[in-house]
DRENTI-167224 format. One record per residue (C-alpha): residue number from 1; y, x, z. Coordinates in pm, 1 decimal. Each point is the difference from the previous one (the first is absolute). Layout:
<sezas>
+-----+----------+----------+----------+
!  nr !       py !       px !       pz !
+-----+----------+----------+----------+
! NUM !        Y !        X !        Z !
...
+-----+----------+----------+----------+
</sezas>
This chain:
<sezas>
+-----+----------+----------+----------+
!  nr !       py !       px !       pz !
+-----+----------+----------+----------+
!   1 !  10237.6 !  13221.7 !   9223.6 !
!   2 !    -46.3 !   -259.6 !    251.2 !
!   3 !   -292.3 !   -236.1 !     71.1 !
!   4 !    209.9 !   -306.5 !   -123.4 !
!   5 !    125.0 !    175.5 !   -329.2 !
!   6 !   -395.2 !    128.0 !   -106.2 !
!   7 !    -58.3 !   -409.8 !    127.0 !
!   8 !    290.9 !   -161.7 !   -202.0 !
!   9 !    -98.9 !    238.1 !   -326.0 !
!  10 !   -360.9 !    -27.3 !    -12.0 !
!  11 !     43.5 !   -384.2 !     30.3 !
!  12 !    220.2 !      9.0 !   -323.5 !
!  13 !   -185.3 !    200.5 !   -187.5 !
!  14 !   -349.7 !   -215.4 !     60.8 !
!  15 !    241.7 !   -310.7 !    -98.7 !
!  16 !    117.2 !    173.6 !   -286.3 !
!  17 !   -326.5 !    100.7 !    -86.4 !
!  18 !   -129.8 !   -318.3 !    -11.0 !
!  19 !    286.9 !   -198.1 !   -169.9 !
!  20 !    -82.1 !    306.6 !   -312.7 !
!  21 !   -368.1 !    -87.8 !    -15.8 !
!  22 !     75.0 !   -366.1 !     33.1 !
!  23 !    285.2 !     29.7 !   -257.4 !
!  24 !   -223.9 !    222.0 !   -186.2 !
!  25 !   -311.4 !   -229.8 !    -23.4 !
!  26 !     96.4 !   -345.3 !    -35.7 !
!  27 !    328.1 !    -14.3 !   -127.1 !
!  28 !    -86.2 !    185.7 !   -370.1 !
!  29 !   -228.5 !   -273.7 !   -104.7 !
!  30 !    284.5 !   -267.1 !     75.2 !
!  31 !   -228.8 !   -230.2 !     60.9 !
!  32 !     54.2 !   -299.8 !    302.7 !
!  33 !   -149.2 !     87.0 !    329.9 !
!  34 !   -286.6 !   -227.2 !     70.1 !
!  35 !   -101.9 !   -161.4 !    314.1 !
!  36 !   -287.0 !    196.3 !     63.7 !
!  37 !    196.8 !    311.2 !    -80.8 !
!  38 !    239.2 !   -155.1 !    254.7 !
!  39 !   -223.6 !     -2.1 !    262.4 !
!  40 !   -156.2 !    338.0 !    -35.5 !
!  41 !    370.9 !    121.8 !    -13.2 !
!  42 !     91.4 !   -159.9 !    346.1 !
!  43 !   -341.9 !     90.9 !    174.7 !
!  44 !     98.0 !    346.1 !   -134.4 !
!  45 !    339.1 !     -0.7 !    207.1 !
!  46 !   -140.4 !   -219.8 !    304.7 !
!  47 !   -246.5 !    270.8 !     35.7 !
!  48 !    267.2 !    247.8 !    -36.4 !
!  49 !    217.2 !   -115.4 !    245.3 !
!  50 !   -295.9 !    -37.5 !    255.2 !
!  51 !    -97.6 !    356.9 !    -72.3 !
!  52 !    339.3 !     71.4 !    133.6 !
!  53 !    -58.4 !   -156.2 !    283.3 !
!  54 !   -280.1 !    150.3 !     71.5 !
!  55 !    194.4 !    349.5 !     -5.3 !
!  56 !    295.0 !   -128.4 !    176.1 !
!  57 !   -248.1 !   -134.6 !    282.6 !
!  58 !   -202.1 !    377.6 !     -3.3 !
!  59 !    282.3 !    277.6 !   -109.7 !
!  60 !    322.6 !   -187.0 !     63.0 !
!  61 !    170.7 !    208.1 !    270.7 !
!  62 !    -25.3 !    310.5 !   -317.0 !
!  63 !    254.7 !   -246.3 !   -125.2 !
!  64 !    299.3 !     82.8 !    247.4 !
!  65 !   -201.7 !    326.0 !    123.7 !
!  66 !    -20.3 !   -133.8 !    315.8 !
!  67 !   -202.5 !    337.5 !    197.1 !
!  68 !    123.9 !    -90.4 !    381.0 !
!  69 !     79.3 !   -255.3 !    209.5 !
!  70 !    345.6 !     90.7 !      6.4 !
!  71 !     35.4 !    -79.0 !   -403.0 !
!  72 !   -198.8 !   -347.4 !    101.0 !
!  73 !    229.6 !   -110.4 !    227.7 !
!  74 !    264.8 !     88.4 !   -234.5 !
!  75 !   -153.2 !   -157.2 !   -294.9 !
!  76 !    -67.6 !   -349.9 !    214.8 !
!  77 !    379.0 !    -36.8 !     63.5 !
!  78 !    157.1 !     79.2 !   -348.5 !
!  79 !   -206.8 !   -202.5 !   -158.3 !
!  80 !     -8.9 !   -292.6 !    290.4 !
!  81 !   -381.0 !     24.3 !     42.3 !
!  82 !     31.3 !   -125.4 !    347.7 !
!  83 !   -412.6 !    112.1 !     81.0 !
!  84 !    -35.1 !    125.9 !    318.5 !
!  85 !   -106.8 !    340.7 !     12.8 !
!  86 !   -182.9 !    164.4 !    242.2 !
!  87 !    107.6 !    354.1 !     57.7 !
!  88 !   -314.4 !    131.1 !    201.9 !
!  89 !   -247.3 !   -117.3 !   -344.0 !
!  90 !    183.7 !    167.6 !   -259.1 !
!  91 !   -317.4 !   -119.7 !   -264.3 !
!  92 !    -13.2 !   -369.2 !    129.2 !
!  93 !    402.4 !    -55.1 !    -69.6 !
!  94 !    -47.9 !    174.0 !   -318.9 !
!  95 !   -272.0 !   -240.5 !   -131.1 !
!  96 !    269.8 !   -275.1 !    146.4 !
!  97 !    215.7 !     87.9 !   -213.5 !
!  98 !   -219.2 !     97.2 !   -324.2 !
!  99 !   -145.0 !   -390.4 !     59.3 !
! 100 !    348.8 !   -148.4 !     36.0 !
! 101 !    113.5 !    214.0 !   -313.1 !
! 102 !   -252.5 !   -184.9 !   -223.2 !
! 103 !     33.7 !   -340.8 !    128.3 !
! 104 !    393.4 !     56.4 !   -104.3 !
! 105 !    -93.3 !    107.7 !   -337.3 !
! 106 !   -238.8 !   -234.3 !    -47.5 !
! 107 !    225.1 !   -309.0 !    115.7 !
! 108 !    268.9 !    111.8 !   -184.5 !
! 109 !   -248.6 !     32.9 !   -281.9 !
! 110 !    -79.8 !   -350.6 !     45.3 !
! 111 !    355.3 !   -164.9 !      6.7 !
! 112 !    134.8 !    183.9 !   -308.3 !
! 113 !   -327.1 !    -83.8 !   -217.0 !
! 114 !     57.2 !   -426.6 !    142.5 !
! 115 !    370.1 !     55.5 !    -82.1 !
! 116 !    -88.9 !    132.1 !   -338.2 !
! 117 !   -129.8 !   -309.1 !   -122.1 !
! 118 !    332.9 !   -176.7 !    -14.2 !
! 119 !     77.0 !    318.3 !   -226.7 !
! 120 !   -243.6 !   -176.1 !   -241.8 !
! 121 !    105.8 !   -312.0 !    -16.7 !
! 122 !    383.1 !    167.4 !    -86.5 !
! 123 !   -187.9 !    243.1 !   -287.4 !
! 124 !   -256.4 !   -269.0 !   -164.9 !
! 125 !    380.2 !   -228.7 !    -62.6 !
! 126 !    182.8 !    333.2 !   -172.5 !
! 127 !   -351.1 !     40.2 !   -189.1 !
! 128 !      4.1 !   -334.1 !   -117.6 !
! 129 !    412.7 !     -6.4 !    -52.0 !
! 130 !    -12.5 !    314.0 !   -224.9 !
! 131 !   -318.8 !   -140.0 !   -186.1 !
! 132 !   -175.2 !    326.3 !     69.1 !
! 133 !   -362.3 !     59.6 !   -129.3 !
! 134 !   -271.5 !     18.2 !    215.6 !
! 135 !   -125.2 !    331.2 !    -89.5 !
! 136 !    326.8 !    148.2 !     57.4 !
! 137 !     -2.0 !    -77.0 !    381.2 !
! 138 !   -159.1 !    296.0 !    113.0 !
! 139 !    206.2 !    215.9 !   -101.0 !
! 140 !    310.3 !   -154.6 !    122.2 !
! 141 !   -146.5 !    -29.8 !    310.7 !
! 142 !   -112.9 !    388.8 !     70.3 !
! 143 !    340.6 !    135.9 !   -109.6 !
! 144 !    133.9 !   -272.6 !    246.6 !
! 145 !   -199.9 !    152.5 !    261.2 !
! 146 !     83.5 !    339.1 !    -75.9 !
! 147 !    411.5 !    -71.1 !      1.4 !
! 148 !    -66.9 !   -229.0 !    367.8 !
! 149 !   -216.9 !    290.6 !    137.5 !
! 150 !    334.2 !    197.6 !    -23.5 !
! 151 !    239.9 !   -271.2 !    122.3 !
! 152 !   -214.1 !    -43.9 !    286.7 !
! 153 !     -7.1 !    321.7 !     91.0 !
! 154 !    356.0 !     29.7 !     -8.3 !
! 155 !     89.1 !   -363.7 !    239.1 !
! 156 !   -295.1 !     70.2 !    247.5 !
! 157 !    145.4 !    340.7 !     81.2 !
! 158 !    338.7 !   -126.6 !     11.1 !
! 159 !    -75.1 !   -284.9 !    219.6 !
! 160 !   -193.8 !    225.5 !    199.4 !
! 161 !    337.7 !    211.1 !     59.6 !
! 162 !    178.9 !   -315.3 !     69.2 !
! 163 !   -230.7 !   -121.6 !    299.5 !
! 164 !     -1.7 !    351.1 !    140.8 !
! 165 !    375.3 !     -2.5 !      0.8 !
! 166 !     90.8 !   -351.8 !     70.5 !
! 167 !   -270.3 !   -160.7 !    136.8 !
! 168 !    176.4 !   -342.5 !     33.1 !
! 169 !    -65.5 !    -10.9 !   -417.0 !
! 170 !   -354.9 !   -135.1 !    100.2 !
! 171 !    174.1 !   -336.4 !    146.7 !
! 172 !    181.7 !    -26.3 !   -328.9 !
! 173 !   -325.6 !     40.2 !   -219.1 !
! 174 !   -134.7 !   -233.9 !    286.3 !
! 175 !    231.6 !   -243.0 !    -73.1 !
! 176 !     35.5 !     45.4 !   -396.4 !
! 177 !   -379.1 !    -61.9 !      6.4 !
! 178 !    -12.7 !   -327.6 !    188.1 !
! 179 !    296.1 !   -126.3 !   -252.0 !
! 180 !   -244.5 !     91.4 !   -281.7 !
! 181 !   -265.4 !   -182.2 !    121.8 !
! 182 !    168.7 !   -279.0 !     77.7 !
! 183 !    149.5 !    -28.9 !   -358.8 !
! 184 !   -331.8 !     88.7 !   -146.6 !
! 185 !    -93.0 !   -326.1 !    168.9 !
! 186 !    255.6 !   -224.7 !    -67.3 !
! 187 !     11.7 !    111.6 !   -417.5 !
! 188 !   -390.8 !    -25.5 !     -1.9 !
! 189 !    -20.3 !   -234.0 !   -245.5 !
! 190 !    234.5 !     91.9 !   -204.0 !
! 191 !    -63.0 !     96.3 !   -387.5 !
! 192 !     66.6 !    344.3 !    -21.5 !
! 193 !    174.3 !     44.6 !   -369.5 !
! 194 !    106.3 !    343.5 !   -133.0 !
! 195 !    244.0 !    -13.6 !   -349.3 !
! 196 !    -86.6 !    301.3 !   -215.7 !
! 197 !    312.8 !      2.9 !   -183.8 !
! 198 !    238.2 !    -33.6 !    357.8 !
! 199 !   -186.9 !    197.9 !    217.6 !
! 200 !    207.8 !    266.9 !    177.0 !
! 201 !   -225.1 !    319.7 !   -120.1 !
! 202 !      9.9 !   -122.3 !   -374.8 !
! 203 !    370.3 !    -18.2 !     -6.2 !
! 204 !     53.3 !    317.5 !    140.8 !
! 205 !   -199.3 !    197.9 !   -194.6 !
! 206 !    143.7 !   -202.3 !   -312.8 !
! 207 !    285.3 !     92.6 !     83.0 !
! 208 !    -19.3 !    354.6 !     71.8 !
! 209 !   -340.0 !    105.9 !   -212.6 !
! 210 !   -116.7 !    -93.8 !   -312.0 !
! 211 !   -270.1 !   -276.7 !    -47.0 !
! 212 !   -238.0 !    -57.8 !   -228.0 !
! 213 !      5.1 !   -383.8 !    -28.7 !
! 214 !   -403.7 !    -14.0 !    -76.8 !
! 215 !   -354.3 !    119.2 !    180.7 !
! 216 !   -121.9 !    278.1 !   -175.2 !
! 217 !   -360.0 !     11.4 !     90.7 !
! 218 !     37.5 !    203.5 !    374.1 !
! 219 !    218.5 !    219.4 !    -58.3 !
! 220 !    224.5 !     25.7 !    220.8 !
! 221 !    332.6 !    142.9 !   -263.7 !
! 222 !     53.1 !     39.3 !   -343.6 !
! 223 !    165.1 !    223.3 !   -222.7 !
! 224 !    234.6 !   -168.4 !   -267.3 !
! 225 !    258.7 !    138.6 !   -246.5 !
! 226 !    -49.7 !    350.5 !    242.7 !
! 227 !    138.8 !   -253.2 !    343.1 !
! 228 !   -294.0 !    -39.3 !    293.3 !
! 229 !     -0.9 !   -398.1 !     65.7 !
! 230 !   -156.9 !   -158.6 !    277.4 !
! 231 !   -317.1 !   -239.7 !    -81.8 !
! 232 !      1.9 !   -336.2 !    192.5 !
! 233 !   -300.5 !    135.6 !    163.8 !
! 234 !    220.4 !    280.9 !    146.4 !
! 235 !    229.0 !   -294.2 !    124.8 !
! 236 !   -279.7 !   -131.9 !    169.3 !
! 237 !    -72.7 !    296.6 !    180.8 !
! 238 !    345.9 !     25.6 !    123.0 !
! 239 !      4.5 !   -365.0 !    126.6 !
! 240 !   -383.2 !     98.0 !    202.9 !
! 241 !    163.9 !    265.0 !    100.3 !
! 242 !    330.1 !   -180.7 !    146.5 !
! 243 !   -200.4 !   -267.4 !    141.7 !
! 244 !   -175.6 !    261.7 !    189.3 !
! 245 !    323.2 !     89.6 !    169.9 !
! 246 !     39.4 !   -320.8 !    107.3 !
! 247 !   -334.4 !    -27.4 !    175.8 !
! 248 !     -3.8 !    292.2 !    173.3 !
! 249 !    327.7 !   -144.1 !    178.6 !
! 250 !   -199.7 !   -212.0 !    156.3 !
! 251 !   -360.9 !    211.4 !     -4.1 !
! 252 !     74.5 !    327.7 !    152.0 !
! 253 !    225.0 !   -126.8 !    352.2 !
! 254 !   -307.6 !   -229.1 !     47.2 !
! 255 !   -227.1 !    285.8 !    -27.4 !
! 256 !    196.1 !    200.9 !    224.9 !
! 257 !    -52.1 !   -296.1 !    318.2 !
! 258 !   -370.2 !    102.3 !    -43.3 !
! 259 !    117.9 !    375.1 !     37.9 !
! 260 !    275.8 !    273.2 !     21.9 !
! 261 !   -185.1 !    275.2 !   -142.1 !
! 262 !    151.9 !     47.3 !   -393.5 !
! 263 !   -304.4 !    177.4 !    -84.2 !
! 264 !   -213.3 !   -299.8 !     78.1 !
! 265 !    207.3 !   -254.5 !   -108.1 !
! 266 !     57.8 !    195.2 !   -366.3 !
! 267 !   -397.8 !     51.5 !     24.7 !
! 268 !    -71.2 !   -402.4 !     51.2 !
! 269 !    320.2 !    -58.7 !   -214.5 !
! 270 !   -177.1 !    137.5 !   -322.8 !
! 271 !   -337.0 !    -63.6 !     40.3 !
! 272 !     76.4 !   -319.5 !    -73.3 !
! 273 !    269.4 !     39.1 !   -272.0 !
! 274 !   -337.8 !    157.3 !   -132.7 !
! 275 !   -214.2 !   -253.5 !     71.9 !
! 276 !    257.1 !   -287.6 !   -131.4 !
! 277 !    -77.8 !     77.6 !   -394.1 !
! 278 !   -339.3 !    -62.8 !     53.2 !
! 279 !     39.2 !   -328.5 !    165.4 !
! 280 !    263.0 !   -107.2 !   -252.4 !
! 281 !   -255.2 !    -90.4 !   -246.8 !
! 282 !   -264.4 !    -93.5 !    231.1 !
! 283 !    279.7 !   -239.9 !    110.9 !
! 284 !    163.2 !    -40.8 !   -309.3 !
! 285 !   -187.1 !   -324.8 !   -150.4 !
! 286 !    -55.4 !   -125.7 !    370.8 !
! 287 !    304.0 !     64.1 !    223.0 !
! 288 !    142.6 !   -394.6 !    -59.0 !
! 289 !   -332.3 !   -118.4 !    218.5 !
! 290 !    159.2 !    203.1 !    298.1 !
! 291 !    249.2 !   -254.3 !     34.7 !
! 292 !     19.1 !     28.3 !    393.9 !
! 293 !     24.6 !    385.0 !     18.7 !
! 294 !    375.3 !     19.7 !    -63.4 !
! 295 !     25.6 !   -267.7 !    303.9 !
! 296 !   -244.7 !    324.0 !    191.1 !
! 297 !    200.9 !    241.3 !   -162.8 !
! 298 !    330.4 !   -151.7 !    176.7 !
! 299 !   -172.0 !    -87.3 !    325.6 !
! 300 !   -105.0 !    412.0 !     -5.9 !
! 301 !    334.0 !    111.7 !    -93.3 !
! 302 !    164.4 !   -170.8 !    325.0 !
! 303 !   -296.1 !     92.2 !    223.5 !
! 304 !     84.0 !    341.8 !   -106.5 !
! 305 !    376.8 !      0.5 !     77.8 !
! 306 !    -61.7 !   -182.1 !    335.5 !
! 307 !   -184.9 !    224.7 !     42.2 !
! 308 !    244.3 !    254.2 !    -47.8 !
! 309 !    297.7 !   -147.6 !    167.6 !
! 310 !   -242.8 !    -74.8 !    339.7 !
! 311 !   -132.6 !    395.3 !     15.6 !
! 312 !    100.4 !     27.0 !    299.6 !
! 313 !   -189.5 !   -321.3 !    101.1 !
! 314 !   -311.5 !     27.9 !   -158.6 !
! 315 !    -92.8 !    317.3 !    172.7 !
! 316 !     45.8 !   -160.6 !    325.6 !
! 317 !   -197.8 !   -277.1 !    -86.0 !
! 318 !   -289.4 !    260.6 !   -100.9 !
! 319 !     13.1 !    -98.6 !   -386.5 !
! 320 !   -138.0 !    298.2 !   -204.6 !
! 321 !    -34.7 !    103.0 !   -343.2 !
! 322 !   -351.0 !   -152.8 !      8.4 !
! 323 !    126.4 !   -301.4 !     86.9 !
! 324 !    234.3 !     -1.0 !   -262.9 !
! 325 !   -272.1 !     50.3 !   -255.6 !
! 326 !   -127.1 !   -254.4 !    129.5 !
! 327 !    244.6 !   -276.8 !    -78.7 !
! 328 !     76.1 !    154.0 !   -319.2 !
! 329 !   -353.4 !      6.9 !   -163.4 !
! 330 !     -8.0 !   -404.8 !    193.3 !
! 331 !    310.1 !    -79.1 !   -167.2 !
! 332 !   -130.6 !    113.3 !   -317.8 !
! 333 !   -363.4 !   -157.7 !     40.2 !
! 334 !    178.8 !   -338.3 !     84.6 !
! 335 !    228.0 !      1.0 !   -276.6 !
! 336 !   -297.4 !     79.2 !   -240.9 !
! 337 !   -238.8 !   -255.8 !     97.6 !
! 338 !    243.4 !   -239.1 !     34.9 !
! 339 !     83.7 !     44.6 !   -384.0 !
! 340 !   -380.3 !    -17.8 !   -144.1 !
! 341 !    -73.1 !   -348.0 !    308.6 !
! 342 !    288.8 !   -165.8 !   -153.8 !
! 343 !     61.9 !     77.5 !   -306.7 !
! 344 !    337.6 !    -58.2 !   -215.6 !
! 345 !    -13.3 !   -400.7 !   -101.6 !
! 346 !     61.9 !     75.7 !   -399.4 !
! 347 !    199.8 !   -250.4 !   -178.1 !
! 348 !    -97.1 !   -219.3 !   -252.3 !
! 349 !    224.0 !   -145.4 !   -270.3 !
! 350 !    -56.3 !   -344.9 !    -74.8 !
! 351 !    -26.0 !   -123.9 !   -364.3 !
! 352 !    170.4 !   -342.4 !   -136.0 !
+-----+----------+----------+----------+
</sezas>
């Protein structure tokens, strides 16, 4: 069994794990997910992710089982490290590389989590379009995780294949990414509207499955006159779960400009799908005030796939990962402040 497999497995099986006790512990009482719940929840997964880090930074050539130089080397050019190694200090290259490791994973961390928060804005609108209780959110939102945990999986690995093979794809995702961010730009404001009745997902699985027309408290199907229906709540799922799709389209190629290594980009990848559910409903009664983040949002996305196109250029010019961090979390800070120093004018209706 290689180091990667006992890696890629005993990451799963903590997620899982913790998506049982989670499910386990909150989600019986069906009671709404307070703020201060909220925030515990996030710190939780924050810390988490830091912890990771942390092990990345100390233990992270165990990942690839790099034991020579010779598997080093190797390792830098498959996965486009571009460090320069020193082949007389074995011990100094290898803490190179362990350091450069964890500032991937961490950036990467760090760009899905910001690009997340659009994911919000998308799930509070089917929320409010399918008139879904409160107290009902949480579990919607951990089977969500569980199902986008797997799809994940399945497109970073994919990708990963694609790049090794046909490394001209990265231009494309380049490319595809600036588009995005540009159009995220232009459609900013917008008003988002999602019709329960004419959505996509609820007319194929009318179609094809049986639907209960009504909630029925959270369960998820029914049995009726011996037939299994599907509750709206289920329908909900499935529309989470689709959305999800959609987002990672645009989530995992930017991820992969930060780095090449699948294992780090599925690592940063779902610490953050994790962390999302948690800032859903710290976000959830707040997210409008953040009127200037989808204008950050777009100005990161095209950053990214500059980046991405320019490769080439950027390393000649010197520009690192750190320095990518860098104008990510700046991006981010900007687009933040910006939205709480000038806040949204709100409209007032005038009475005759």
């Amino acid at each position: 069994m290689t180091n990667e497999l006992i890696f890629i497995c005993g990451f799963i099986v903590f997620i899982m794990l913790m998506l049982a006790i989670d499910l386990g512990i909150f989600t019986r009482s069906n009671k709404p997910v307070g703020i201060k719940q909220a925030a515990i929840m996030s710190g939780v997964w924050v810390a988490l992710a830091l912890g990771f880090y942390l092990l990345i930074y100390n233990y992270g050539h165990l990942l690839h089982n790099v034991d020579s130089f010779a598997v080093l080397q190797q390792k830098n050019l498959d996965n486009f490290h571009k460090l320069k190694l020193n082949p007389v200090d074995f011990e100094g290259s290898l803490a190179l590389y362990r350091k450069n490791l964890a500032l991937e994973f961490i950036t990467g961390y760090v760009v899905e989590y910001a690009l997340s928060v659009d994911n919000i804005f998308v799930m509070v609108l089917i929320f409010s379009a399918f008139s879904v209780e409160p107290k009902y959110y949480h579990k919607v939102l951990v089977w969500g995780i569980i199902g986008a945990v797997i799809m994940r999986f399945i497109f970073i690995f994919v990708g990963a294949a694609l790049i090794d093979n046909f490394h001209w794809v990265l231009h494309i995702f380049g490319a595809f990414l600036v588009y995005t961010g540009v159009m995220m730009f232009v459609n900013r404001n917008q008003e988002e509207h999602i019709d329960p009745q004419n959505h996509k997902v609820v007319k194929f699985a009318s179609r094809y499955f049986g639907v209960h027309p009504k909630f029925e408290g959270s369960k998820f199907f029914i049995k009726q006159n011996g037939k299994k229906l599907m509750t709206p709540l289920f329908l909900v799922l499935l529309i989470i779960e689709f959305t999800d799709v959609i987002f990672a389209v645009d989530s995992i190629p930017a991820i992969f400009s930060v780095t090449k290594d699948p294992y780090l980009v599925f690592f940063s990848n779902i610490f953050a799908i994790l962390g999302l559910r948690s800032m859903f409903f710290l976000l959830v009664n707040i997210i409008e005030k953040f009127h200037y983040l989808k204008v950050g949002l777009s100005a990161l996305l095209v950053f990214i796939g500059l980046k991405m196109l320019g490769g080439h250029y950027a390393e000649q010019w010197g520009f690192t990962t750190m320095h990518s961090l860098i104008v990510i979390v700046g991006i981010l800070t900007v687009s933040v402040a910006a939205s709480l120093a000038f806040p949204k004018a709100k409209t007032v209706q005038k009475h005759h």
